[in-house]
C-alpha positions in Angstrom: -17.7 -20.3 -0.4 -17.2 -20.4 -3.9 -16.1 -16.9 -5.0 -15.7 -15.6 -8.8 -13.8 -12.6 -9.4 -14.2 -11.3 -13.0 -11.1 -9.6 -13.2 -9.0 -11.3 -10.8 -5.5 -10.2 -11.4 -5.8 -6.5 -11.3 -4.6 -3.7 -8.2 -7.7 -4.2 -5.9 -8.2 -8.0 -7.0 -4.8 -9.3 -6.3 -5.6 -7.8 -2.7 -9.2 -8.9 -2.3 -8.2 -12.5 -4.1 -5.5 -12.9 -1.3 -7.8 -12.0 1.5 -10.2 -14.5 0.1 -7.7 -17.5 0.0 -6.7 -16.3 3.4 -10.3 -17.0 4.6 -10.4 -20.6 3.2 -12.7 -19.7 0.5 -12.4 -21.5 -3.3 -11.7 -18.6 -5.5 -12.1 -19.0 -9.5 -10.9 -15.7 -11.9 -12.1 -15.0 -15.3 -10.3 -13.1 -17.5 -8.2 -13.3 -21.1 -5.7 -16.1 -19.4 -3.6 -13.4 -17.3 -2.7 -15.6 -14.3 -0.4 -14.6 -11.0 2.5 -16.3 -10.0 1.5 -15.3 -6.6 -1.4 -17.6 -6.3 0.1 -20.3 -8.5 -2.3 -23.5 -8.4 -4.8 -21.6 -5.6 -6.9 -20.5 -7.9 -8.4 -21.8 -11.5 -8.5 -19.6 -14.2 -11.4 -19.6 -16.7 -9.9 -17.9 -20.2 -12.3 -15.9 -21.7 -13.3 -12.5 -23.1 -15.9 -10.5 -21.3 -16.5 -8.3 -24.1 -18.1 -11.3 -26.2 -21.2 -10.7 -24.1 -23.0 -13.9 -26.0 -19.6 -16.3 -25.5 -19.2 -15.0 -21.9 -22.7 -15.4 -20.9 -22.6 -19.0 -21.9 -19.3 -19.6 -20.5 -20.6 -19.1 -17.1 -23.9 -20.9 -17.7 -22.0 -24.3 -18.1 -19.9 -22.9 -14.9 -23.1 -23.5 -12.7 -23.5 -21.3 -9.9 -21.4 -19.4 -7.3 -22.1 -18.4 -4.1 -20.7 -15.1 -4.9 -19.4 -12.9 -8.2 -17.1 -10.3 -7.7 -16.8 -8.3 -10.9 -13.8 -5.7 -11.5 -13.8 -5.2 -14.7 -18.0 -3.9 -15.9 -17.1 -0.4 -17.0 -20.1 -0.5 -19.7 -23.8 -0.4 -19.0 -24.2 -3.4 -22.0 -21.8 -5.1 -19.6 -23.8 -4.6 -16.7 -27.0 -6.4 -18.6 -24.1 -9.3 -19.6 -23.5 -9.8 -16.1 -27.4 -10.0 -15.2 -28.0 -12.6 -17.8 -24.8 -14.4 -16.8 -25.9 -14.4 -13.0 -29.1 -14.1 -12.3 -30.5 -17.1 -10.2 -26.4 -18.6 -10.6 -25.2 -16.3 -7.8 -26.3 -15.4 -4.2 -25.0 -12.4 -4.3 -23.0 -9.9 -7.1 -20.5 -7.4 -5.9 -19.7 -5.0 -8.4 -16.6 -2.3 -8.5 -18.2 0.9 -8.9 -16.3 4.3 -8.4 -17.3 7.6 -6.6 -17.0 9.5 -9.7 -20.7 8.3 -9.9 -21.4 11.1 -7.7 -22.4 15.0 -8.7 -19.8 17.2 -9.3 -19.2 19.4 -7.4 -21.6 17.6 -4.7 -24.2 19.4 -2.8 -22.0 18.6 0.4 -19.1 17.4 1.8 -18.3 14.9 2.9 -20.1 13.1 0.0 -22.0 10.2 1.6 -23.4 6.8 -0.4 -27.0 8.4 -0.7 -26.1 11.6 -2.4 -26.7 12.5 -5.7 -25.4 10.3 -8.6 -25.5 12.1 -11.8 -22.3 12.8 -13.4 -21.7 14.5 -17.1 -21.7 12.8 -20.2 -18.9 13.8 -20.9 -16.9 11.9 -18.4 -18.0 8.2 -20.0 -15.9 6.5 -17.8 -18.2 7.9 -14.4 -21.4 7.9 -16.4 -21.4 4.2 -17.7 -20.6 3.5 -14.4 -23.9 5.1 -12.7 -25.8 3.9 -15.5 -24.3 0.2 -14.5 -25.2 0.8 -10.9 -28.9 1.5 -11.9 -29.3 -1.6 -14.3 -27.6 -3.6 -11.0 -30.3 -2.2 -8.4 -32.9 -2.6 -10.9 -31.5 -6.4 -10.5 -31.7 -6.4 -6.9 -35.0 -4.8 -6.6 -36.0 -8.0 -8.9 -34.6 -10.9 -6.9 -32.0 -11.6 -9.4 -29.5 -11.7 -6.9 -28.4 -9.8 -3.8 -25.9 -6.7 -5.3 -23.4 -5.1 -3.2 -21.9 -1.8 -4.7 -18.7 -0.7 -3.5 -17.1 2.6 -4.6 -13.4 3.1 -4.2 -11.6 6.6 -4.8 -8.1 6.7 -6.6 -6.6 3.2 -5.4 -3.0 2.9 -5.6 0.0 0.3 -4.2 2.6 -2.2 -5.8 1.6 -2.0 -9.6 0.5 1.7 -10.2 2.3 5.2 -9.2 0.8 8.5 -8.5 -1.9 10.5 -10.4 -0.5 13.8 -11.9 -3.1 15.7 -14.0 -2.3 13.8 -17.2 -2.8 10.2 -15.9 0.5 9.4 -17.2 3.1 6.9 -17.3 5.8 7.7 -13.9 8.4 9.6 -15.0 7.2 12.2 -12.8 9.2 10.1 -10.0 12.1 10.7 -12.0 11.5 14.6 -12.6 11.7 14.5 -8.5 14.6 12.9 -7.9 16.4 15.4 -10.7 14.9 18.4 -9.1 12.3 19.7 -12.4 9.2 21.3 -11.8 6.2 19.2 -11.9 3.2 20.6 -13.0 0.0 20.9 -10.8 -3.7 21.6 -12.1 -5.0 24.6 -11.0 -3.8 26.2 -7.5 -3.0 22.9 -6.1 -5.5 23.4 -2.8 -8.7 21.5 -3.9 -8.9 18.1 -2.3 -8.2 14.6 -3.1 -7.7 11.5 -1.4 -6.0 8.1 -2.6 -6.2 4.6 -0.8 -4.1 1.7 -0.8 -4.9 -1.3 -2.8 -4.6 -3.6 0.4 -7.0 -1.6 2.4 -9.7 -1.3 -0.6 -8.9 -5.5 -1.7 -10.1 -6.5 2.4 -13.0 -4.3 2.0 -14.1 -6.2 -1.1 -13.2 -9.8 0.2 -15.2 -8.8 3.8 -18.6 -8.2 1.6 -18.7 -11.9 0.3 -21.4 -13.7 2.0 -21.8 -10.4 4.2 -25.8 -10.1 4.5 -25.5 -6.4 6.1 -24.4 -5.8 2.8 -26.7 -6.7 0.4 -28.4 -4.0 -1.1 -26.1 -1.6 0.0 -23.1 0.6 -1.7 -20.3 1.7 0.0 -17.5 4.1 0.0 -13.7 2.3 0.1 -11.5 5.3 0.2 -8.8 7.0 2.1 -8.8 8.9 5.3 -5.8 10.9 4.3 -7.6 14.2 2.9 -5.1 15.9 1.2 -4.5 19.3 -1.2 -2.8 18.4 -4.5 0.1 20.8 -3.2 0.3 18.0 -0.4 0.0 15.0 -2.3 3.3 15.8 -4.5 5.2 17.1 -1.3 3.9 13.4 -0.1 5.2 11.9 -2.9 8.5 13.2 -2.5 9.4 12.5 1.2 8.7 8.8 -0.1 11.8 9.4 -2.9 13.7 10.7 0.1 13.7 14.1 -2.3 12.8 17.9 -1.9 9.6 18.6 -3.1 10.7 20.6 -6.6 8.8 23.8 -8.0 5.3 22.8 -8.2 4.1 24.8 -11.6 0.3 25.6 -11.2 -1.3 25.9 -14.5 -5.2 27.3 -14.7 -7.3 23.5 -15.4 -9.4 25.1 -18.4 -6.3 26.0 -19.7 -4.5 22.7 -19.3 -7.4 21.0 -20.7 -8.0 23.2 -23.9 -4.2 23.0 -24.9 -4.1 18.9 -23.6 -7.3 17.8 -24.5 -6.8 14.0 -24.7 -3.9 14.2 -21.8 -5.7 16.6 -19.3 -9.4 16.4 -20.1 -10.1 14.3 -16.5 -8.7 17.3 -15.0 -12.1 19.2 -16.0 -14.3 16.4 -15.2 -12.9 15.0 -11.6 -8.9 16.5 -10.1 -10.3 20.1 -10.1 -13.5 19.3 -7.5 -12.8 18.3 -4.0 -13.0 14.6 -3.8 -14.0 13.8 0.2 -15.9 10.9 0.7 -17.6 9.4 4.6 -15.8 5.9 4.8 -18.8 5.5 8.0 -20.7 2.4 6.4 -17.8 0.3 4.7 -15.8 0.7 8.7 -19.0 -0.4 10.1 -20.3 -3.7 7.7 -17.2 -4.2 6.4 -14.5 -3.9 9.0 -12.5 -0.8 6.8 -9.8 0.6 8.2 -7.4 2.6 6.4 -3.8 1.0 7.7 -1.6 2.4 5.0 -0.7 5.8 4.6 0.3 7.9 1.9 3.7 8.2 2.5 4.2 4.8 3.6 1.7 3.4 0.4 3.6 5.4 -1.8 7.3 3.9 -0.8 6.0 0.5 -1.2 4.9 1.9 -5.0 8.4 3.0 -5.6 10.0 0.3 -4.8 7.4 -2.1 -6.7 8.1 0.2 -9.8 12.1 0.1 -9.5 12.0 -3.6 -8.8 9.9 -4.7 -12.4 12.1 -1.8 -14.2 8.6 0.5 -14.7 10.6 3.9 -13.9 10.5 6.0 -17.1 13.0 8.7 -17.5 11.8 12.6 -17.6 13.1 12.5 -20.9 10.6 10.4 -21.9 8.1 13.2 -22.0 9.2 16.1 -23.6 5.7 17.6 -24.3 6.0 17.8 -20.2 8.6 20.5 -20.3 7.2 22.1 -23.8 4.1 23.0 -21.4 5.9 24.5 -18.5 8.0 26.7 -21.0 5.3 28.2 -22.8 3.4 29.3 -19.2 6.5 30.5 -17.8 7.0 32.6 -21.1 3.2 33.7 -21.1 3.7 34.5 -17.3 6.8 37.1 -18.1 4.9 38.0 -21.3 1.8 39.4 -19.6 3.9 40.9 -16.4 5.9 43.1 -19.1 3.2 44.2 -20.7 1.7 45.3 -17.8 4.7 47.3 -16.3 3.8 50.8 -15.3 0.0 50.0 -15.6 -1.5 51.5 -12.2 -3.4 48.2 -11.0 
C-alpha cells in the first residue's frame, strides 16, 4: 500500500515508519526536509511546510492519492480542516495521532475507556485543539470523506526523549540521580501515570493501515505499567543503576503559581490519575505492551549518552532555587508553630 506519514521522522513515526517498510508497504513522509539515516533511500521525502495550509494542500493534490495518510504532526483544529481539504476523496483512509488528554479531567471513571467523556479545559490548548481536531475528523467520516482512524497514545517515550518530571524539561534530572540531589515531585507523588514505549505505540499505528475493523474507531495506545509518580522516579533510577535520591514533594498549585510557564501542565494533566483500557487497540490492532519501564527507560539512557543529550544538573539552577525556598518554608512554618497544642 501506499502509506503517507505527515510527520514521518518523529518518536512514534520512526517506529510505525519501520514497521511499515517491514510489511513491504511504499512509505512517503512529508515534513520541512528532516530525513533519517535509518531509512536512507526507503522512503521519499516530500519537503514542505504544513503550516502553509494553501501551499500544503496543493502539494498533495498534485501528489494524487494514497491508500492511507498517517498524520503526526495536526495539533491545530485549522490543521485538521487542512488535512480534510488535502484528503478528502485522495485517501482510503486518514489515521490521525490524537492523545488521551482529550478526555475529562478528572474522568468520571477509571479505567478511562475510548467512549468516555472528551471535554478538556481551555486552558490546556494543547488537549483542547486536539478534541476539537477529533470532532472536525468524525465530522469527515460521518461524510464519506474518507475512513478516520483515531489513535490516542499516553506519554510515549524511547531512544530520542527522557522522562517527564513536572517541568517537561530538558534531562538533567538523569544527572541529578547519578550525583545523589533531590528531584522534585508534584504533589504527594501517589496519583497515577503511565508511559509507553515508542516501539509498542509506532506497531499500533502501522497495524491500523488498511485495517477495516478500524475505521471509525479511536483507540487507546498506552502502557500497562500503572505506576505512582513516587514509582516512576524510583523506576528511573534502577535504569541509572543509582539509588533513588530524596524525592521533594511540592503542593501542584503551588508549583504552578511560582512556575507558571515551567509547571503549568502539572495543573492541567500530572496531578489527575492517567489510567487508560488498552482492550480495543490489543484486540484490532494486535497491541501488546513488550517494553517495560525499566527496560524502555535504559534503552533512553543510553540513546541520550550515545548523541551527547545528557545536560548537567548545573544546568538548571532555578531547579535547586525551588527546593531551597520549600525546605526553608517547611522549617519556617514548623518553628513557628513550636509549642502550639495541635
Amino acid at each position: 500500500m501506499k502509506v503517507l506519514l505527515v510527520g514521518g521522522t518523529g518518536l512514534i513515526s520512526t517506529a510505525a515508519t519501520r514497521v511499515l517498510l517491514e510489511a513491504g508497504h511504499e512509505v512517503t513522509h512529508f515534513n520541512r526536509g528532516v530525513s533519517s539515516g535509518e531509512f536512507k533511500d526507503r522512503v521519499r521525502t516530500i519537503v514542505g511546510d504544513r503550516t502553509d495550509h494553501a501551499a500544503f494542500e496543493r502539494m498533495m493534490n498534485a501528489e494524487g492519492r494514497f491508500d492511507c495518510v498517517i498524520d503526526m504532526i495536526c495539533f491545530l483544529a485549522e490543521e485538521a480542516r487542512s488535512a480534510v481539504r488535502a484528503f478528502a476523496g485522495k485517501t482510503k483512509q486518514y489515521i490521525f495521532c490524537s492523545t488521551t488528554d482529550v478526555y475529562t479531567k478528572p474522568p468520571k471513571q477509571f479505567p478511562i475507556r475510548e467512549d468516555a467523556e472528551r471535554f478538556p479545559l481551555k486552558e490546556f490548548p494543547y488537549a483542547w485543539e486536539k478534541a476539537e481536531c477529533e470532532k472536525l475528523l468524525e465530522e469527515a467520516h460521518r461524510e464519506g470523506k474518507f475512513a478516520v482512524t483515531l489513535i490516542r497514545p499516553s506519554a510515549t517515550y524511547g531512544e530520542g526523549r527522557g522522562a517527564v518530571d513536572p517541568f517537561r524539561s530538558e534531562p538533567f534530572y538523569f544527572d541529578r540521580i547519578r550525583k545523589g540531589k533531590a528531584l522534585i515531585v508534584h504533589g504527594d507523588g501517589t496519583s497515577l501515570w503511565t508511559s509507553c514505549h515508542r516501539d509498542d505505540v509506532g506497531r499500533a499505528f502501522a497495524n491500523a493501515v488498511g485495517n477495516r475493523a478500524a475505521f471509525g474507531k479511536a483507540y487507546n495506545a498506552t502502557g500497562d505499567d500503572c505506576m505512582t509518580w513516587n514509582q516512576y522516579w524510583q523506576g528511573v533510577s534502577e535504569a541509572l543503576g543509582k539509588p533513588c535520591p530524596r524525592l521533594v514533594h511540592i503542593p501542584t498549585d503551588l508549583l504552578v503559581k511560582v512556575a507558571p510557564n515551567r509547571a503549568s501542565w502539572c495543573g492541567v494533566n500530572f496531578q489527575h490519575n492517567n489510567i487508560f483500557y488498552n482492550d480495543a487497540a490489543k484486540r484490532d490492532l494486535g497491541f501488546s505492551v513488550t517494553i517495560h519501564w525499566v527496560d524502555g527507560m535504559r534503552r533512553s539512557i543510553k540513546w541520550l549518552e550515545d548523541h551527547g543529550k545528557m545536560p548537567s544538573w548545573e544546568s538548571a539552577p532555578w531547579y535547586d532555587q525551588i527546593i531551597d525556598a520549600w525546605d526553608r518554608s517547611g522549617a519556617a512554618m514548623a518553628d513557628s508553630l513550636k509549642g502550639v497544642s495541635l
